[in-house]
N, C-alpha and C positions, 0 to 999 in steps of 0.2 A: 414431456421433456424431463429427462433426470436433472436432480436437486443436487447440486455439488456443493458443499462445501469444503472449508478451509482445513487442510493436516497440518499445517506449521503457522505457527503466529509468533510475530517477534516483540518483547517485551516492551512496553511503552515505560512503565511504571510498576512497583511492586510497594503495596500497599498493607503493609503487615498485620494494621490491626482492621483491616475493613476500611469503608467509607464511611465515614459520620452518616446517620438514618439509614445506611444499610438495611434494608430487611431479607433473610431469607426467601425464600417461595414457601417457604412452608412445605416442603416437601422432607421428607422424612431422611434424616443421616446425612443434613448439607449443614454446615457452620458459617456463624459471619467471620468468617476469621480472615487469612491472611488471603487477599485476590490480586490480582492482576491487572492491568488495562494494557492490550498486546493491539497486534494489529495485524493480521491475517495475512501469509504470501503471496499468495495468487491471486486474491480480488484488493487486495488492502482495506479489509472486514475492520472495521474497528469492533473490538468486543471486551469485554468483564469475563473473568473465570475463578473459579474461586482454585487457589493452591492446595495440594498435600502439606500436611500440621507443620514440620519441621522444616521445610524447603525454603530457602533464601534463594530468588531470584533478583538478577541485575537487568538494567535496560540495555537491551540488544541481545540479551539470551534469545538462542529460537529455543521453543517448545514444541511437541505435539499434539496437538489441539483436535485430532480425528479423531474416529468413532470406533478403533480399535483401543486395548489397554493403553491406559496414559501414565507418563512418570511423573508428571509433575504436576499436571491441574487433574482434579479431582471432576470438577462441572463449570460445563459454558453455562454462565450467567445469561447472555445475550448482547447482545448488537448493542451498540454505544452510539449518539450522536458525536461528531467533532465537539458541539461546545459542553459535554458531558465529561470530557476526559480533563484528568488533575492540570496545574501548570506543568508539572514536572513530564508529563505524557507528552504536553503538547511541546515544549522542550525539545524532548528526544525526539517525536518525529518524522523532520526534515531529517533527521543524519541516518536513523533507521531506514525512512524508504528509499533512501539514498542506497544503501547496502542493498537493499532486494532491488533495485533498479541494478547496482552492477554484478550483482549474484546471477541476477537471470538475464544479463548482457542480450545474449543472445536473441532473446522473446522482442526487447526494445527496442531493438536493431531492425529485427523483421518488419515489425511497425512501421519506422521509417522506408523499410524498403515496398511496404506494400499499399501505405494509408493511402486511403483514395478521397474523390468528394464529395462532403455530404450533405451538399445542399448543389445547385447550380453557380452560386456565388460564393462559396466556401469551402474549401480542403481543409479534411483532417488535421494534416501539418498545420494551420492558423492555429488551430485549437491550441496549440503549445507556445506557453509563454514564452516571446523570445523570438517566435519565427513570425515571420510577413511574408510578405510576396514576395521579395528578393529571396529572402533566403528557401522558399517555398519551392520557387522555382529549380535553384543551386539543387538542392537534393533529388527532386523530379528529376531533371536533365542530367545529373550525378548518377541515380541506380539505374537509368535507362539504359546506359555505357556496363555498369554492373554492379550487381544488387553489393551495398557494405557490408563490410566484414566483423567488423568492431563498431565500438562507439573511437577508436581512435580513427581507424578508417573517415567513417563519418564526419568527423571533423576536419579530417587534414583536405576531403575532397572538398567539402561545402565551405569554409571556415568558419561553421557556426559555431558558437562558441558554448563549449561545457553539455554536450548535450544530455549527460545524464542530471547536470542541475535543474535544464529546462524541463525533463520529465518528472523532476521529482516534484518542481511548482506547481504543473499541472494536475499532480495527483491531489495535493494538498487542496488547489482549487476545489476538485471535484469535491474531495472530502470534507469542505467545508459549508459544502454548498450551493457555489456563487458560480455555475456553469450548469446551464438546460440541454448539453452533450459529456455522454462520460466514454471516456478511450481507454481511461485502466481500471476504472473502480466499477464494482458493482450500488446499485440502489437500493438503498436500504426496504 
């Protein structure tokens, strides 16, 4: 299986002078100097990179964080736990993966129209905080008629409420931990 990872990661935190006990890797032409704590668009990677000298980054800047020329991080550090990241990261967040929840509308849409069950006793749809059996059903019996359009669609049929907040609890969930099913995040 090819190893994918992350091209764009949205800024959590920008950390000018390092982390206190920072250490390099010891790897030749890296500095503790000014890094990052972002959080990956496609899997919601939490990771460390270290910035280019002069570059002042803001939280919710996207970057590009692939394996082609970079403009503004220099080197991924690596993969972060949740409770690793500053207050100020954990902060931002919520409103970030808020943003790449309605940036990629589309992908989270699809989900609802296609989650299925992953247990005998349990649908995908449970998984999101927010939804039950009522409202489990509502969406079921909702795309069967035809698959949603939007996250407004989605709502006006089902009347659940907010459904890009309910995905974005759910990531956080995941990223924190505290769920043995993941639907948006990868494992560390």
């Amino acid at each position: 299986m090819e190893k994918r990872y992350e091209e764009y990661a949205y800024v959590l935190d920008f950390l000018a002078h390092g982390k206190p006990g920072f250490r390099p890797t010891g790897r030749a032409g890296y500095r503790a100097g000014a890094l990052i704590q972002c959080i990956g668009e496609e899997f919601f990677t939490l990771l460390e990179a270290l910035v280019k000298e002069t570059l002042l980054l803001s939280p919710n800047d996207r970057v590009y964080i692939g394996r082609a020329s970079r403009n503004e991080v220099t080197y991924i550090i690596g993969r972060v736990g949740f409770e690793e990241l500053t207050a100020a990261a954990k902060a931002e967040l919520s409103g970030v993966i808020g943003n790449i929840v309605q940036n990629r509308e589309k992908l989270f849409v699809n989900f609802f129209n296609t989650s299925r069950a992953i247990t005998p006793r349990m649908h995908a749809l449970e998984l999101v905080p927010g939804i039950g059996k009522k409202y489990m059903w509502q969406v079921i019996n909702e795309r069967e008629r035809r698959p949603f359009a939007s996250f407004d669609d989605l709502q006006q049929r089902t009347e659940l409420p907010n459904p890009v907040k309910l995905v974005v609890k759910r990531v956080l969930e995941e990223l924190e931990g505290e769920s043995k099913y993941r639907l948006f995040t990868r494992a560390h």
